[in-house]
N, C-alpha and C positions, 0 to 999 in steps of 0.2 A: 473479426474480433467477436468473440461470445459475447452474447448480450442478457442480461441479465436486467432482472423486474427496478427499477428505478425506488433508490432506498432500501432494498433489500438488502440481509446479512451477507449475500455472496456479493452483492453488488462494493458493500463497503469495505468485505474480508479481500478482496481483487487488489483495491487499492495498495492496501497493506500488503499482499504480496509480489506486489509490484516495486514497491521501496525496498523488500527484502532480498529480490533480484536485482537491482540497480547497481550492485557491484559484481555483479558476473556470481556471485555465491553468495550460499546460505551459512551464515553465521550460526554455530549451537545459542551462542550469547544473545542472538534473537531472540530466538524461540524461545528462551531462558526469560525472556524479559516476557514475554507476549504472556508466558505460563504466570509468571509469578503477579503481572495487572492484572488477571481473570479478563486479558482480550478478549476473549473466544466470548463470553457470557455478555459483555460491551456488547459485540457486536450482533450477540444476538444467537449465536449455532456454539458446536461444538469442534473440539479443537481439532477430531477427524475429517468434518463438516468444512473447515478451516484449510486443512491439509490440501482437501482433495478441490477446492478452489486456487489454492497454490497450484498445484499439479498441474490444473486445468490452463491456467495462464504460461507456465514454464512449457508444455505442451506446443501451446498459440506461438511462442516465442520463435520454438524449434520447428515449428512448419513453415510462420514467418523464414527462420535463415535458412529455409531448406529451397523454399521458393526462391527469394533474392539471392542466396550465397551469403550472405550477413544480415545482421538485424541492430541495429544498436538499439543501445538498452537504455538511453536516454534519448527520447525520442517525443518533444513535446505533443505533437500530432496524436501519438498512443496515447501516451497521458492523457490527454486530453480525454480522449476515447472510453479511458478508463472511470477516469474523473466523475466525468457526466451522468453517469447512475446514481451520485450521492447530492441528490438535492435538499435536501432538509438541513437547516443551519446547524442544531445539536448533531445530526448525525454526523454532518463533516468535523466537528470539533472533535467528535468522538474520535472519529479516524484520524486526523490531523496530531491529537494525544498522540496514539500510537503508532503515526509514523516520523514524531519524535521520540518516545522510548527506544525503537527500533534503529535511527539512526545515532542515539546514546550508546546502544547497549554495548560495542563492542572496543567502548572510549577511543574512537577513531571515526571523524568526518571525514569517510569516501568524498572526494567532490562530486562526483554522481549524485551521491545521496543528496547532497545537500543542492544544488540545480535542482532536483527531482521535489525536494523536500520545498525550495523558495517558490517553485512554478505551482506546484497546489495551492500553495497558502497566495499567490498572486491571484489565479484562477477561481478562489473559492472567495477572494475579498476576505479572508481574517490575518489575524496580526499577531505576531508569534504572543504575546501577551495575552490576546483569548486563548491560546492555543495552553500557554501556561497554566490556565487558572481556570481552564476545562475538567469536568469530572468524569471519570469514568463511568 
């Protein structure tokens, strides 16, 4: 797994694309959410900047199933993995926001999503209630 500077925009943009893959595909209705929050400026980069740490992860995914023969995409271990770059309480909230917008956006809770979505907010100790009344 790439590893990335602890707190950093790629480290926290990872996350988020990690919950955007959690159902096997990328939603327009994401992206559509992510555009319309000013994600991309949250987290700090630009929404190329953004893309190309998607990429990079969906990448990690497909070498993962290429090695194994499969990879699931819920996978607390990765998570975890992923997770652990976002040490700073505001930043997780930050990210935590948006991967509630992102598991909104497409008015359907994948159950993926939502494992993926309860196992950070377990992992990071917040409560969907900071996560509610979190700012961008």
């Amino acid at each position: 797994m790439k590893r990335y500077i602890p707190n950093s925009p790629e480290a926290m943009a990872r996350v988020v694309a990690m919950m955007i893959v959690t159902d096997a595909h990328v939603d327009t209705r994401e992206l559509a959410v992510l555009d319309n929050l000013k994600a991309y400026e949250a987290l700090g980069m630009t929404r190329e900047d953004f893309m190309r740490v998607s990429r990079d992860y969906c990448s990690q995914l497909v070498e993962e199933a290429e090695d194994r023969g499969d990879v699931p995409l819920v996978d607390p271990s990765r998570a975890d993995a992923v997770i652990e770059f976002v040490e700073v309480k505001q930043k997780r909230l930050i990210v935590a926001k948006l991967l509630l917008a992102v598991l909104n956006a497409d008015l359907e809770h994948d159950e993926f999503e939502l494992i993926l979505f309860e196992h950070v907010l377990d992992r990071w100790n917040l409560t969907r209630d900071e996560v509610l009344s979190a700012k961008l």
